[in-house]
C-alpha positions, -999 to +999 in steps of 0.1 A: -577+299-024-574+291-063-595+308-085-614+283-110-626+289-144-655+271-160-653+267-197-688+256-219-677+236-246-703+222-276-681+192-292-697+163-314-734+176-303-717+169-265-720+200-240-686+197-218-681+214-187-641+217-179-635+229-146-594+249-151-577+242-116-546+262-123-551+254-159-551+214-157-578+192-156-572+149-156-586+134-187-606+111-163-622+140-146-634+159-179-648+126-193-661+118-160-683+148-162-690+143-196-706+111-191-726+129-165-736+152-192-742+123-218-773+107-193-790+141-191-812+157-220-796+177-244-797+212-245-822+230-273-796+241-303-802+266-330-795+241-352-823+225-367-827+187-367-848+159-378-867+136-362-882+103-370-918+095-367-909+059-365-878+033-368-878+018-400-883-025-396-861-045-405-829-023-401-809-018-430-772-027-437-757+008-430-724+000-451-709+028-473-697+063-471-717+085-449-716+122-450-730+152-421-724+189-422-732+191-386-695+186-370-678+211-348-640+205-340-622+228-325-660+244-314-678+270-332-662+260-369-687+235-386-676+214-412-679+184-433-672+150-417-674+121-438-671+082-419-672+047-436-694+023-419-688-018-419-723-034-406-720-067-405-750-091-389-750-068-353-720-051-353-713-018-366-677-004-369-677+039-380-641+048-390-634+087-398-624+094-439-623+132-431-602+138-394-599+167-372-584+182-342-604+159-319-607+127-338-583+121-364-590+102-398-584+065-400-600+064-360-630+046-348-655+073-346-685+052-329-689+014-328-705-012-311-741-032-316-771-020-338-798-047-352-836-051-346-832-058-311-799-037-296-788-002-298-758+000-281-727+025-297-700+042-281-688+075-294-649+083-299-645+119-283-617+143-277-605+175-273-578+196-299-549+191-269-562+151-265-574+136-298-596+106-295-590+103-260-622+086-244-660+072-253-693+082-248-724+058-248-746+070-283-774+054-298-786+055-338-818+074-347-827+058-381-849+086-400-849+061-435-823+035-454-804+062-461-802+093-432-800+088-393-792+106-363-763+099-338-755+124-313-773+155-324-754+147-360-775+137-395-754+119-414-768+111-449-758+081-472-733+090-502 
């Protein structure tokens, strides 16, 4: 009988659990449980974070250079990411400036639909050994114009 190792991974605010069969585990399988994770509530963190009393009406054009301090990639080491968002009418495109181990920069870190009426993002996520290697369903926490949550990150406006 194999022995298995479970492995408690904190990446992009995510908790992933990787099961080590013999030291490999399918991509489909660790984003499979991932997902899993993703529908559940999120763990308390130590972290402190904001959040809104209400959503700001009518949403604002999110365009520009965005900026959070909250990033972990490879876990434990926190640094600065900084994306560049294109909002145009409902659509919402987040592309990394600053890359890392797990999403690179120049990729798509979260896109999809955000206006009024739909909320709807999905989160680039990866691991050091498979960069930007499958999504996760996110939505946006506006806090004002110019700060909002996505994933247990603040990002700020620049």
């Amino acid at each position: 009988m194999k022995s298995h190792k479970v492995l408690l991974l904190s990446v992009i605010g995510l908790t992933f659990i990787l099961v080590a069969c013999g030291g490999e585990v399918p991509t489909a399988t660790r984003f499979e449980i991932a997902q899993t994770l993703a529908t559940r509530t999120a763990e308390p963190t130590a972290r402190p974070t904001l959040t809104p009393t209400s959503t700001p009406s009518p949403v604002p054009d999110l365009s520009g250079i965005w900026e959070s301090s909250d990033y972990q990639c490879p876990f434990g080491t926190f640094h600065t990411e900084q994306i560049s968002i294109i909002h145009t009418n409902n659509n919402l495109v987040a592309r990394k400036i600053t890359g890392d181990p797990c999403v690179p920069a120049g990729d798509i870190t979260f896109e999809g639909s955000f206006s009024e009426d739909t909320n709807s993002l999905l989160m680039t996520v990866g691991l050091p050994p498979e960069p930007s290697s499958g999504k996760i369903p996110v939505q946006i926490s506006l806090i004002d114009h110019n700060s909002f949550h996505i994933n247990g990150l603040l990002f700020v406006r620049q």
